[in-house]
VEXMARSE-696424 format. One record per residue (C-alpha): residue number from 1; residue in one letter; x, y, z. Coordinates in nm, 2 decimals, padded with zeros to 4 digits. Last residue first. Example, Ala and Ser with C-alpha at 12.3 -4.5 7.8 and 13.67 -1.06 7.14 Angstrom:
<recs>
    n  res    east   north      up
    2    s   01.37  -00.11   00.71
    1    a   01.23  -00.45   00.78
</recs>
This chain:
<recs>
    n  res    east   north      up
  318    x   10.69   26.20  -19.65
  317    x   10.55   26.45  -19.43
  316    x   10.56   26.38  -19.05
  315    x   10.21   26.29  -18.90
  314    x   10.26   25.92  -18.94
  313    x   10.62   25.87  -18.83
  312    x   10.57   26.10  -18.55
  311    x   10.27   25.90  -18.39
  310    x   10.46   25.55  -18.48
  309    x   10.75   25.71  -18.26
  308    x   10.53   25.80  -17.96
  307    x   10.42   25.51  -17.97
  306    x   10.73   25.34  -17.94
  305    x   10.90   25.61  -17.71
  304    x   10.60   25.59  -17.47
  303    x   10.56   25.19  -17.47
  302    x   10.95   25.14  -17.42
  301    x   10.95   25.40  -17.13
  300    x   10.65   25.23  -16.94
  299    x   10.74   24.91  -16.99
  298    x   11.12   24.95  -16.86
  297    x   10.96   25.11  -16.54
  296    x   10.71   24.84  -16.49
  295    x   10.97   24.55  -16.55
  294    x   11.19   24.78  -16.26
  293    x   10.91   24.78  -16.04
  292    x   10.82   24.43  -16.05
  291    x   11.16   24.36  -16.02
  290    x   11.19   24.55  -15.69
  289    x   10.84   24.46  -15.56
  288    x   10.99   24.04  -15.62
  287    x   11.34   24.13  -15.41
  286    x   11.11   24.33  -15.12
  285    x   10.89   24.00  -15.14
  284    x   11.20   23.79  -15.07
  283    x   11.36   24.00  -14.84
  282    x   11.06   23.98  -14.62
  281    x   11.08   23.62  -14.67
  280    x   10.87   23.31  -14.84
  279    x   11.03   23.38  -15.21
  278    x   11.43   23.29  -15.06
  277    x   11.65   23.56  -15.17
  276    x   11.81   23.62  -15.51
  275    x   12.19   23.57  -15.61
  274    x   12.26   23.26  -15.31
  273    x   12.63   23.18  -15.22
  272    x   12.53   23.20  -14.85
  271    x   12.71   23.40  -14.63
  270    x   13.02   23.27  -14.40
  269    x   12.98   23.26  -14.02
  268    x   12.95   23.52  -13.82
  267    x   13.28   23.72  -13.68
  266    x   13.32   23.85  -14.06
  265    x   12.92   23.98  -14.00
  264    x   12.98   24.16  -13.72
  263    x   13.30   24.29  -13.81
  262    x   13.09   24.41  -14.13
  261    x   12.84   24.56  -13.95
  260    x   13.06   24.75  -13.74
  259    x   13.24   24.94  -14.02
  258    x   12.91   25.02  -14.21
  257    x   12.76   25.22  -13.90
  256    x   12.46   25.41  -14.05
  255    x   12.42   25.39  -14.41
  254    x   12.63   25.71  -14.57
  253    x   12.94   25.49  -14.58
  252    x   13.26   25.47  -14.39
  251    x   13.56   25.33  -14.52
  250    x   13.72   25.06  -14.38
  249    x   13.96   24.97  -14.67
  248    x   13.89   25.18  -14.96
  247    x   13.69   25.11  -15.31
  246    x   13.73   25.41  -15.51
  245    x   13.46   25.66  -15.68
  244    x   13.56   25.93  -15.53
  243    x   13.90   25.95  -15.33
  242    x   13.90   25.76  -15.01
  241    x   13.81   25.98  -14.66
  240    x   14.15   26.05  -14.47
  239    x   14.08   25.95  -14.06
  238    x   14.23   25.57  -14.04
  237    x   14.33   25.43  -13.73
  236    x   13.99   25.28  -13.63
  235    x   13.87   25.20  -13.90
  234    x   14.17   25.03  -13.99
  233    x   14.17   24.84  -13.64
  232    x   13.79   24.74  -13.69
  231    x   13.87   24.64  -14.08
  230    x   14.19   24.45  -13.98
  229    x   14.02   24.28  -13.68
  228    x   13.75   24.13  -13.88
  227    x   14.00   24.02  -14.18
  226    x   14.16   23.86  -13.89
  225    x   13.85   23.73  -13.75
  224    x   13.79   23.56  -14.10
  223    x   14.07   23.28  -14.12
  222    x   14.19   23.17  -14.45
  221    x   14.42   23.49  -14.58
  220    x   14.22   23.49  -14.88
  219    x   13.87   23.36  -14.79
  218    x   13.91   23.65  -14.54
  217    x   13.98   23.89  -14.81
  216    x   13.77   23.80  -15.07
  215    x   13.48   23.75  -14.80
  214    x   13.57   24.13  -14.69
  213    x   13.58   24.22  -15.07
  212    x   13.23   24.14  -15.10
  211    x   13.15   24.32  -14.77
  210    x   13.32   24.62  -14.92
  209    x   13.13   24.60  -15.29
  208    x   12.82   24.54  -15.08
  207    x   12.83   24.92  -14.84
  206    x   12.92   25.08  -15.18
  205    x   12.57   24.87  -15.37
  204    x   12.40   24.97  -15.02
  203    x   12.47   25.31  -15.07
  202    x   12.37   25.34  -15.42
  201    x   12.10   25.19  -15.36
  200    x   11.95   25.38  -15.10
  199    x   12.06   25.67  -15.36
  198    x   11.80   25.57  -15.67
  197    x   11.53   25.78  -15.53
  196    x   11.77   26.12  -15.64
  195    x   11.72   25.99  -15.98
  194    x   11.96   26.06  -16.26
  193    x   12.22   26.16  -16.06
  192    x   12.17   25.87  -15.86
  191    x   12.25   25.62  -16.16
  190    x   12.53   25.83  -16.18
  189    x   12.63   25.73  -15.88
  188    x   12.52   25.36  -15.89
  187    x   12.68   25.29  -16.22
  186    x   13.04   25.46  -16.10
  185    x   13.05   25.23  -15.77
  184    x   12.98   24.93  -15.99
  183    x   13.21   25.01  -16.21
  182    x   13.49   25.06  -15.93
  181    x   13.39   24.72  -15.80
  180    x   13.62   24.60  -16.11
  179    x   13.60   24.21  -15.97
  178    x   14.00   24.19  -15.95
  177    x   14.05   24.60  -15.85
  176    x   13.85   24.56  -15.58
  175    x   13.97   24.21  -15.49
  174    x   14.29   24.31  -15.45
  173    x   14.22   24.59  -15.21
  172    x   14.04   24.34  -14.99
  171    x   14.38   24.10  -15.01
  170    x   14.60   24.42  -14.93
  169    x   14.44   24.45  -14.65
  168    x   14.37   24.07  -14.53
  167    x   14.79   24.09  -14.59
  166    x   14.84   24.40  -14.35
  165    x   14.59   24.23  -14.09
  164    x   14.88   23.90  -14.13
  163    x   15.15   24.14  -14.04
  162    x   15.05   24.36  -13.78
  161    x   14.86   24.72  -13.88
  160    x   14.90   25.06  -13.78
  159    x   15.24   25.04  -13.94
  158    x   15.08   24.96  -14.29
  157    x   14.81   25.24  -14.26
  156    x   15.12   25.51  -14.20
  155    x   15.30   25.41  -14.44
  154    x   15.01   25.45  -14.71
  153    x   14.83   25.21  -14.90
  152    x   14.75   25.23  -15.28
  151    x   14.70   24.85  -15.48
  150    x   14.72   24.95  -15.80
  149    x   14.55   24.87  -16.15
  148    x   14.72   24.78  -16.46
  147    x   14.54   24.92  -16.67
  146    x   14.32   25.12  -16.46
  145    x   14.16   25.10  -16.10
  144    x   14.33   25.28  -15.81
  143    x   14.24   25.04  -15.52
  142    x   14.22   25.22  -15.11
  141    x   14.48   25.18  -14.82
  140    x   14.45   25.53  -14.54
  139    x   14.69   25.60  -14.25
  138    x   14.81   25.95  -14.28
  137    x   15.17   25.95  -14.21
  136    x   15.25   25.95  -14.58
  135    x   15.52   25.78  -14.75
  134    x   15.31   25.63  -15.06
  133    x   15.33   25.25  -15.08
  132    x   15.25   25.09  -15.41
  131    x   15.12   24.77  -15.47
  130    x   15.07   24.64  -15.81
  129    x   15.45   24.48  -15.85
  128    x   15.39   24.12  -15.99
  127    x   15.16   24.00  -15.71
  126    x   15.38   24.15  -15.40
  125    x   15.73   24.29  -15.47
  124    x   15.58   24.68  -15.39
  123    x   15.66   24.93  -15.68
  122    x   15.88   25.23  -15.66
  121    x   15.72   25.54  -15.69
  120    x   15.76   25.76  -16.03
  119    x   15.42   25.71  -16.20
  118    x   15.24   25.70  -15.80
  117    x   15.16   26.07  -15.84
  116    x   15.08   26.05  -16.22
  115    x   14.82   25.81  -16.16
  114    x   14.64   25.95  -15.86
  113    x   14.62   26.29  -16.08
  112    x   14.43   26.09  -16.37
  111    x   14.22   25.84  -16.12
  110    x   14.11   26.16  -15.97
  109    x   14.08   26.35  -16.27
  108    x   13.82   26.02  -16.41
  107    x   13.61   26.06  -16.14
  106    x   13.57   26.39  -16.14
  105    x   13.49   26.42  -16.46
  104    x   13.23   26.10  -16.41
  103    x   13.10   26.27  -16.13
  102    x   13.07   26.64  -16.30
  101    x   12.92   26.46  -16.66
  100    x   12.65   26.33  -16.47
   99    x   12.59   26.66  -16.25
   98    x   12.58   26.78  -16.59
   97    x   12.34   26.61  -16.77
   96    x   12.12   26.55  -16.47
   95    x   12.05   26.91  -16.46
   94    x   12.00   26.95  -16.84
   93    x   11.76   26.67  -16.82
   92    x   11.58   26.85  -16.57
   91    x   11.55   27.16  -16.74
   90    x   11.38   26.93  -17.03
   89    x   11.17   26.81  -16.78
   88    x   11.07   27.16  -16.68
   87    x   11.00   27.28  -17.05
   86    x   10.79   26.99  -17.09
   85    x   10.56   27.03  -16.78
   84    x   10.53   27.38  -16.81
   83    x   10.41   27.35  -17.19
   82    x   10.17   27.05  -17.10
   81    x   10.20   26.79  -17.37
   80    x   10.13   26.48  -17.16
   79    x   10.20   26.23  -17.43
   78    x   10.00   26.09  -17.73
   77    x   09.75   26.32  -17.75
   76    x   10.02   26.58  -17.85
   75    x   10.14   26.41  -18.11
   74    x   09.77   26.37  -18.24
   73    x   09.76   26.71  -18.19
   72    x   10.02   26.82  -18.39
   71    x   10.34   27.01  -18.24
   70    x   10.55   26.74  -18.41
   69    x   10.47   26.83  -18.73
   68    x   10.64   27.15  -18.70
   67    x   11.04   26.99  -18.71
   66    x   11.17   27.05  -18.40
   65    x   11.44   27.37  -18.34
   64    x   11.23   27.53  -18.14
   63    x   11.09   27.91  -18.26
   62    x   10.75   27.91  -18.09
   61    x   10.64   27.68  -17.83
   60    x   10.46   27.36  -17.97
   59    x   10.73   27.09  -17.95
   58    x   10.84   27.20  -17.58
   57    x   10.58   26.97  -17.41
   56    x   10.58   26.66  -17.71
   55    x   10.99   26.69  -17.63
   54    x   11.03   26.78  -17.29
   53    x   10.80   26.50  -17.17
   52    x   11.03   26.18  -17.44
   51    x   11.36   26.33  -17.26
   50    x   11.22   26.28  -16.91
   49    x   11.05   25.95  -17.02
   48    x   11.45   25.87  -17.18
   47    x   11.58   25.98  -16.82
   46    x   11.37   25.77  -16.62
   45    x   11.41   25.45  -16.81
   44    x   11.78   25.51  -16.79
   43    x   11.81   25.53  -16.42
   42    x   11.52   25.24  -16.36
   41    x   11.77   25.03  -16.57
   40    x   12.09   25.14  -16.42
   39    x   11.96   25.10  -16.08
   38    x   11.81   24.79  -16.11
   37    x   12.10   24.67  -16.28
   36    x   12.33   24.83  -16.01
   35    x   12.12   24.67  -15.72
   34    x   12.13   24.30  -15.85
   33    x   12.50   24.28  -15.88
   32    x   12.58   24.43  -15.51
   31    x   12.36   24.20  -15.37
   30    x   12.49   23.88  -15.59
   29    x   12.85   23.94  -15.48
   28    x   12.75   24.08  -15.09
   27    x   12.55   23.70  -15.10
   26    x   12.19   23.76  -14.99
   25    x   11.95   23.78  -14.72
   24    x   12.08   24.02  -14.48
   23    x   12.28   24.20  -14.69
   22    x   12.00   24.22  -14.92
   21    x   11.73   24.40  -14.67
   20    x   11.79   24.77  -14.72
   19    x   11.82   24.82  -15.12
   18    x   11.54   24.55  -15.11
   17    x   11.29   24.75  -14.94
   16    x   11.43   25.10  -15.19
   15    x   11.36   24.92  -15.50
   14    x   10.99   25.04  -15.52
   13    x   11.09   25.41  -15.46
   12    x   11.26   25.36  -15.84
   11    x   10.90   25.35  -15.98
   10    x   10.87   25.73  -15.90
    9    x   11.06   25.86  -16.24
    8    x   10.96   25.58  -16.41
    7    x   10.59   25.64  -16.37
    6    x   10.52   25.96  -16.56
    5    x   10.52   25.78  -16.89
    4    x   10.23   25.65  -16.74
    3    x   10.07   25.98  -16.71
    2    x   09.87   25.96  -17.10
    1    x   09.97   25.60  -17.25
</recs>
């Protein structure tokens, strides 16, 4: 085994091709869905090798809670049992620990505090009362996911907007909260907690979720240039950045000009339904690396924490 359990926590640069070629080559549904699996996998491979290093490295040093078999040398052949090496992974999982626990706190104060703001707003009459329209000047629309969830758009967005852009707005909003792209936005961040090499996708799986809702949206209201003009005019109107972790109309991404990319592709014609690209393209090979590296990844953890399992089981003490 030696440095392979070592691997996981560099595999994740494999996935970074694909991270950048899906939306050219793939439906925003199945782009979105194949990133935050590779990202959750890769994520937790990398944190049990982290947790499986800090273990065999930190099993020898004096006064540690693990039970003294561990420190043994057959334990120690199995794994990369430097002290500095251990005692820096398991710093590292005590990073990740708590910038994990941060987003999903924040996350879930967000949703908290957006929820008792709207608790005493009247209700829009559209789709059984999920919209609700805040009196603010500031023009921003986003979806507060929950039971039920909410459609959130401001006064200020809806008089920015005619009436047909207002309904491909409310139809992208919808399908946020229908296909629960709040998840996916979740996965992918705390997937990048975990890794910082897991961000391209975390990007591209935000920049997907909106394109996916864009095809919602325009498949909704049955023409696409008004779901093309709505996101150029929101973009244009809007200046409030969404709350964490929720999907909002026209907002921008860290991948260099979202907004115009997806007028450009709502002006072109509709994607194809495919879920993995075509083997003979760039995005195909990128899509085959990708897997490769996440198969590697899980390999590598599973074949440290099973032999490093048999290894304890032997040398502890019946």
């Amino acid at each position: 085994m030696g440095f392979f359990v070592f691997l996981p926590l560099i595999l994740p640069l494999t996935a970074v091709p694909i991270a950048r070629l899906t939306e050219q080559h793939l439906h925003p549904r199945g782009a979105a869905r194949l990133l935050t699996v590779i990202s959750a996998v890769m994520a937790v491979c990398s944190v049990l090798c982290l947790g499986l290093i800090g273990v065999v490295g930190t099993a020898q040093i004096p006064g540690n809670p693990l039970p003294d078999s561990w420190s043994d040398p057959e334990v120690r052949h199995a794994l990369p049992y430097h002290e500095t090496v251990g005692t820096a992974a398991m710093w590292l999982l005590v990073l990740v620990g708590s910038a994990c626990t941060r987003t999903v706190v924040r996350h879930l104060r967000v949703r908290s505090r957006a929820r008792r703001a709207l608790a005493g707003l009247p209700v829009g009459p559209e789709a059984a009362g999920d919209l609700a329209v805040l009196p603010d000047r500031s023009p921003y629309a986003y979806a507060l996911p929950g039971s039920p969830g909410r459609v959130v758009v401001s006064t200020g967005m809806l008089a920015g907007l005619p009436e047909d852009e207002r309904e491909a707005l409310l139809a992208h909003e919808r399908a946020h909260l229908r296909h629960r792209h709040h998840r996916y936005l979740l996965t992918t961040q705390l997937a990048a907690c975990v890794n910082p090499f897991l961000r391209p996708l975390q990007y591209a799986v935000a920049y997907s979720a909106e394109r996916w809702a864009d095809e919602e949206s325009a498949q909704a209201v049955g023409d696409r240039r008004v779901t093309a003009r709505a996101v150029a005019r929101a973009a244009l109107v809007s200046h409030a950045a969404p709350a964490p972790g929720f999907a909002a109309f026209a907002a921008p991404t860290a991948a260099p000009g979202p907004v115009p990319r997806r007028v450009a592709a709502l002006l072109g014609p509709v994607p194809t339904s495919r879920n993995w690209p075509p083997a003979k393209t760039p995005a195909g090979l990128a899509a085959m690396v990708a897997a490769a590296g996440t198969a590697a990844s899980a390999l590598c953890a599973l074949n440290a924490a099973v032999a490093l399992l048999v290894v304890l089981k032997a040398v502890t003490p019946l």
